[in-house]
Structures are given as C-alpha cells and as structure tokens.
MIGUSE-536601 format. One record per residue (C-alpha): chain; residue number from 1; x, y, z. Coordinates in steps of 0.2 Angstrom, whole numbers. Last residue first. Example, Ala and Ser with C-alpha at 12.3 -4.5 7.8 and 13.67 -1.06 7.14 Angstrom:
BEGIN
cadena, num, xx, yy, zz
A, 2, 68, -5, 36
A, 1, 62, -22, 39
This chain:
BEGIN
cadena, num, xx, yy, zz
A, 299, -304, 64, -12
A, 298, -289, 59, 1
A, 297, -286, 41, -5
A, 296, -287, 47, -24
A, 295, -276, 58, -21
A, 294, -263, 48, -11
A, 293, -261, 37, -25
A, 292, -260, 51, -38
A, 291, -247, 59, -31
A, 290, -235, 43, -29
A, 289, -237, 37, -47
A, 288, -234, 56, -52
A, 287, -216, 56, -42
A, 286, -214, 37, -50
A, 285, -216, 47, -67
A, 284, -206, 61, -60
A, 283, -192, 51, -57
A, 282, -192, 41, -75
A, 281, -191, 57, -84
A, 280, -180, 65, -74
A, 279, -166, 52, -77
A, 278, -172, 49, -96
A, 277, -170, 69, -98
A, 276, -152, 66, -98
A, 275, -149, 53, -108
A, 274, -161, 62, -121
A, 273, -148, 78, -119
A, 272, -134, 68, -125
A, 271, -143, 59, -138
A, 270, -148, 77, -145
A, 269, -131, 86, -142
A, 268, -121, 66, -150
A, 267, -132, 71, -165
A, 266, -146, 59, -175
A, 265, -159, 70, -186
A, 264, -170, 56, -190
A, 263, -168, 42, -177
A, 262, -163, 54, -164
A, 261, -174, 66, -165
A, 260, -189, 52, -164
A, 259, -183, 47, -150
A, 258, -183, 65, -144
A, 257, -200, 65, -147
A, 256, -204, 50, -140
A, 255, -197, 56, -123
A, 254, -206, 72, -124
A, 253, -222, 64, -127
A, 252, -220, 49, -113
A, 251, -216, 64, -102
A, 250, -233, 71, -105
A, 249, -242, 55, -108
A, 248, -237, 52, -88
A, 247, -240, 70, -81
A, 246, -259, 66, -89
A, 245, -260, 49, -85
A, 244, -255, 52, -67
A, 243, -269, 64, -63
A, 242, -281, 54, -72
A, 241, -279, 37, -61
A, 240, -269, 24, -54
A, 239, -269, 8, -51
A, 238, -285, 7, -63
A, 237, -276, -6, -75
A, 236, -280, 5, -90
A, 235, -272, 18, -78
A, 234, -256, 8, -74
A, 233, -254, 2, -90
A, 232, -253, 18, -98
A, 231, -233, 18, -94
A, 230, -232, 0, -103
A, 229, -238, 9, -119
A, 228, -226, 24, -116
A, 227, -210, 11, -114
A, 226, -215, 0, -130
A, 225, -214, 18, -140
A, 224, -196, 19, -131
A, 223, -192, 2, -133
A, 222, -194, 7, -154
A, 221, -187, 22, -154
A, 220, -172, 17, -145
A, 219, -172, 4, -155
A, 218, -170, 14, -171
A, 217, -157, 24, -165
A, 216, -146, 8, -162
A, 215, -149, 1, -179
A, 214, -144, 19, -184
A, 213, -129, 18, -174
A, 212, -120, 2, -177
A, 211, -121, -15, -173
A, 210, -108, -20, -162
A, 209, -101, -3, -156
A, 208, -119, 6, -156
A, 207, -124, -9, -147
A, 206, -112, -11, -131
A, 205, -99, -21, -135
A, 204, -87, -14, -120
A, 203, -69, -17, -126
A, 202, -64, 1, -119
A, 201, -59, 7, -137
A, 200, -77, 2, -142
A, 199, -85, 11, -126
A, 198, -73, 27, -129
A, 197, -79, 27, -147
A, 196, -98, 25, -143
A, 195, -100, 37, -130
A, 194, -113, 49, -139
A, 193, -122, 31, -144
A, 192, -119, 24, -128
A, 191, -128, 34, -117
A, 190, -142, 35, -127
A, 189, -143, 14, -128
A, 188, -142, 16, -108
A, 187, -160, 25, -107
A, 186, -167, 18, -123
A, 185, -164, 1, -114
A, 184, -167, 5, -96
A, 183, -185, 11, -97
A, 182, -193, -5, -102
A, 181, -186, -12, -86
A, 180, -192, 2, -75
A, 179, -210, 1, -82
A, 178, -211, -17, -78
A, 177, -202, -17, -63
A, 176, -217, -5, -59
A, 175, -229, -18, -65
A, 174, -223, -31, -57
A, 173, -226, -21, -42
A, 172, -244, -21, -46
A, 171, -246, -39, -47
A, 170, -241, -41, -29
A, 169, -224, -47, -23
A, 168, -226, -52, -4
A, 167, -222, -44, 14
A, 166, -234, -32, 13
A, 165, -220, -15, 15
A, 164, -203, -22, 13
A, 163, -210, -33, -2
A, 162, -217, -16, -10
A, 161, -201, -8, -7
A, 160, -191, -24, -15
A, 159, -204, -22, -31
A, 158, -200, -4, -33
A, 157, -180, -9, -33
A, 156, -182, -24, -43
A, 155, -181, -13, -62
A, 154, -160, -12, -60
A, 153, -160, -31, -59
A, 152, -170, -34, -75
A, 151, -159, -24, -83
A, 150, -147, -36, -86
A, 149, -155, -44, -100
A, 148, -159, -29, -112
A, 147, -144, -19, -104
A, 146, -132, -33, -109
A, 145, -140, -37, -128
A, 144, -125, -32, -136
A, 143, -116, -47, -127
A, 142, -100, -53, -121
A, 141, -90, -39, -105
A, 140, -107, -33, -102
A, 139, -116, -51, -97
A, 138, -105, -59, -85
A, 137, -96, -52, -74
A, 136, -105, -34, -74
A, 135, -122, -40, -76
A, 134, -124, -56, -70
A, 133, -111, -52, -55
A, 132, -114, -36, -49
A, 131, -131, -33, -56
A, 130, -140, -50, -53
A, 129, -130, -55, -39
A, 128, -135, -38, -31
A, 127, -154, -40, -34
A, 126, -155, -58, -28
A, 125, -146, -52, -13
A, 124, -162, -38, -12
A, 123, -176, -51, -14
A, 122, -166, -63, -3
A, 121, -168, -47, 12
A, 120, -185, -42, 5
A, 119, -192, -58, 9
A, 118, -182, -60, 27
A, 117, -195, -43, 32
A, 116, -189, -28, 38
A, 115, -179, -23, 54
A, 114, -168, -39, 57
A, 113, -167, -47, 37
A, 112, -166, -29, 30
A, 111, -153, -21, 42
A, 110, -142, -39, 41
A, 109, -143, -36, 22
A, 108, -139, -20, 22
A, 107, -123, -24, 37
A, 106, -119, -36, 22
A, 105, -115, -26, 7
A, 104, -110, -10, 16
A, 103, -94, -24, 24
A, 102, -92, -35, 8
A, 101, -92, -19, -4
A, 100, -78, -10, 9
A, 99, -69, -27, 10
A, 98, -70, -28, -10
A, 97, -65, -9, -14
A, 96, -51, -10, 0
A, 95, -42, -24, -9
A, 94, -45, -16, -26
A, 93, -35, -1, -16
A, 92, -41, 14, -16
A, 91, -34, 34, -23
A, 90, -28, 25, -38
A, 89, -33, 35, -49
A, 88, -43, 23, -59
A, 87, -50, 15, -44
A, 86, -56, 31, -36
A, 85, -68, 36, -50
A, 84, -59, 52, -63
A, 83, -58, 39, -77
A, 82, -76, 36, -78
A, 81, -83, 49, -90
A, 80, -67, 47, -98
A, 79, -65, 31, -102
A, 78, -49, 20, -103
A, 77, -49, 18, -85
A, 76, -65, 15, -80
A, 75, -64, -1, -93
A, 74, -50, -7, -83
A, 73, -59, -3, -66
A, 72, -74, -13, -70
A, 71, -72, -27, -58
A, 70, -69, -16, -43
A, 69, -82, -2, -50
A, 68, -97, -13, -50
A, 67, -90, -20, -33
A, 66, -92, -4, -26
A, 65, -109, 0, -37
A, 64, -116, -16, -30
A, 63, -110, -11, -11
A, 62, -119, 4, -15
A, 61, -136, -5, -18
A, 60, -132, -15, -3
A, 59, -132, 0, 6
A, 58, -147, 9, 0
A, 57, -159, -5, 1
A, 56, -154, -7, 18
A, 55, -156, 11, 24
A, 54, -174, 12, 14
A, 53, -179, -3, 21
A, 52, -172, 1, 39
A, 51, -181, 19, 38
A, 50, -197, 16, 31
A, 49, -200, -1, 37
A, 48, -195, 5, 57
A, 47, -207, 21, 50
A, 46, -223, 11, 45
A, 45, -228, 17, 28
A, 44, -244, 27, 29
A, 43, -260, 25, 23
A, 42, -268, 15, 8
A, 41, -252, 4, 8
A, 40, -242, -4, -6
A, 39, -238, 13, -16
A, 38, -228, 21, 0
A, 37, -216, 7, -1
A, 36, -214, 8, -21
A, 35, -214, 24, -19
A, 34, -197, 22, -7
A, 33, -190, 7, -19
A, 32, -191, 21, -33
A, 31, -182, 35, -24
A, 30, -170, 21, -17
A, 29, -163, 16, -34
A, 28, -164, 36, -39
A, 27, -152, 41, -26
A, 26, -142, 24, -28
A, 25, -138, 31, -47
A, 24, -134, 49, -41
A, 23, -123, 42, -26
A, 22, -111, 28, -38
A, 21, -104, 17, -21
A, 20, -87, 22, -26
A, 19, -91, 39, -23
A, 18, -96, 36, -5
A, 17, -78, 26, -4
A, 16, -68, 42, -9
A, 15, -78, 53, 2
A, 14, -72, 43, 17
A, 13, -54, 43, 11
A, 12, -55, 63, 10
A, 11, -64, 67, 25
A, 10, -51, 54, 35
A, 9, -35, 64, 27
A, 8, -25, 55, 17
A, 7, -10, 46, 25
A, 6, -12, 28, 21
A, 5, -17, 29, 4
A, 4, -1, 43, -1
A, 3, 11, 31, 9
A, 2, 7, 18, -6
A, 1, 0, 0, 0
C-alpha cells in the first residue's frame, strides 16, 4: 500500500468510498423502492419499514456499485466519463474496494433481514448478484444485448419496497419493474451512442459498437414507443388514475419526441440531452405514481 493511501485525510478517504458506491444512481434506486413502499399501503408506511428498508436497500445497492467499480476498473480507465472514479486514480485499493463492498453489502442485508421482512432481504441479494455479478461479470464484457438482460436487476427496486411493506410481490409491483425495465434500454442505448468510441476502445460491446448507430437509433425508438404503452398500464389497469395519466403522456411525449430526433436527425447534443432527460423522466413518473395514490385516498 502507497504512503499517499495511508496518509489521506479521514474526510478525503471517506468521500472516496461514497463515490465508489455511484450516489446519483443509488439516489434514484432508493427514490423508486421508497414509492414503491408508499404505493403498497392506503395509509402510511410504518417508520422502522421506512427507515431500515430504505437504509438497507441503499447499502447494498452501494455495495453493488463498489464492486461494479472493482471489476470494471479497466474499462473506467480507458474512459473518460469514468476515469476520474477512485479505482482509476488510484486513490483505493481493489483490496479495500472488496472489503468496503463486503462490509455496506452485508450490514444492508443484516438491516433488511432484522428490521424488515427476510423476503426483501433474498429479494435484495438476488438483486445484487443479478447486477454485480450477472451483469457486470458476466453479461457486459460478451453481449450487445447486456442492458436488455441485465436490466431486470435495475427494475427490482420498486418491487423490493413493495415486499418491505406487505411482505409479498403483488401484481402491481410487477408492474413498476415493468415500467423500469422497459426504461433501461433507450436510457443506456443514449448513453452509448454519444460514448460510442470510448465504449469500443474500452472493449465494452455495447450496441452502437456491435451494430451500429442507426440500428441503435431505431431501437431506442422502438423500446421507447414500448415504454409509453407500458406507462398507460397503470391507468388502464386502474392503479392509478387521471392525474398520473396526464404527467405520464406528458413525459412519454417528450421522450418519443426525442426518440424520434434521434432516429431522424441523430447528434451526440440530442442523444446527450435524451440521456439526460431519461433520469427525470423516470423520477417524475414514479413522483406522479405517488401523487396520484394519495389523491385518490384523500378525495
């Protein structure tokens, strides 16, 4: 181990290891697991649920970013969004990565199984294996299709709030996995299209490096005309009502329309700024999911 690791300051080491844990992405993990917690019941969430489930969810989904980051420190590397993480710099060891991983990973399982339910606690390991080991081990380093596949462990945070709540997997939390796993491709696909050179000279094949951009653009369009009809469900489904199908074909409108930019008039600004909108997007969906549940309890 270098000196410089050993004598940083305790406020710099500490905030090296948060960054390791991905904060903007856990913040939005834990914003959905929370609605889907508030979602589940007519009234209010009990606060030992509230707080341990969202504490535990948080946790191991920073442990999952950690050990993202550990196996992924190659690719970080070579690309500049990522080059600046801790790995790369080496301001952490990969030693330090996988016992600080091991250590978040397990006191938010143990938080989950002792406060919660054991449902949410297997729901939640599930969850991690299927992103830090399907996903990153497995899946991104061989196929196109990564995101497609993979995604099905980024969509589980809604349904492990619902669990932490009832204590079982209800129909209507399928259907917000649902909604969050047919988000993910068009989400990633942007990402990858503006970062497509730094992707293909870090090995990734993501699909614009595999099969070029314009069959790229044209399944963004396409998941994102699947993602607004799976957004309606909840109304046709009378989870939720008016309010939320308003705000809902709103930001379905503005997605499809950047979609539609991107197929037609394709430009790393416009992809760029779809990626972007794709984060607010799917927050202020879950945001309306959330208003319009407690509206219709109060009128």
């Amino acid at each position: 181990m270098s000196s410089s690791l050993v004598r940083q300051p305790f406020a710099s080491r500490a905030g090296q290891f948060y960054r390791l844990t991905k904060p903007r992405v856990v913040t939005l993990i834990v914003f959905t697991a929370v609605i889907g917690m508030f979602l589940a019941t007519p009234g209010m969430v009990p606060l030992q649920v509230l707080v341990a489930g969202t504490i535990g969810i948080a946790l191991t989904a920073g442990a999952a970013a950690a050990f993202n980051c550990l196996v992924e420190q190659r690719i970080d590397a070579v690309m500049a969004r990522t080059r600046a993480r801790p790995l790369p710099r080496g301001q952490v060891t990969p030693f330090q990565t996988l016992l600080f991983a091991g250590t978040v990973g397990g006191l938010g399982l143990f938080t989950l199984h002792h406060w919660v339910n054991d449902l949410t606690m297997w729901l939640t390991l599930a969850t991690f294996v299927g992103y830090a080991i399907i996903y990153t081990v497995i899946l991104k380093p061989i196929t196109p299709q990564n995101i497609v596949i993979g995604g099905a462990s980024g969509a589980m945070p809604p349904v492990l709030g619902w669990a932490a709540v009832t204590g079982e997997i209800a129909p209507e939390a399928l259907l917000l996995f649902l909604i969050i796993f047919a988000w993910t491709p068009p989400h990633f696909w942007a990402l990858a299209l503006y970062r497509k050179h730094e992707y293909a000279k870090a090995g990734v094949p993501m699909l614009p490096v595999t099969h070029g951009d314009r069959f790229t653009r044209l399944h963004v369009l396409l998941y994102t005309v699947i993602l607004t009809a799976v957004t309606l469900l909840p109304f046709v489904t009378r989870m939720s009502g008016a309010v939320y199908l308003v705000v809902a074909l709103a930001l379905d409108g503005v997605f499809l329309w950047y979609a539609v930019r991107m197929y037609f008039a394709y430009s790393d600004h416009v992809a760029r700024r779809a990626f972007r909108y794709s984060i607010l997007y799917l927050a202020a969906l879950f945001a309306a999911l959330l208003v319009d549940h407690y509206l219709y309890i109060l009128l």
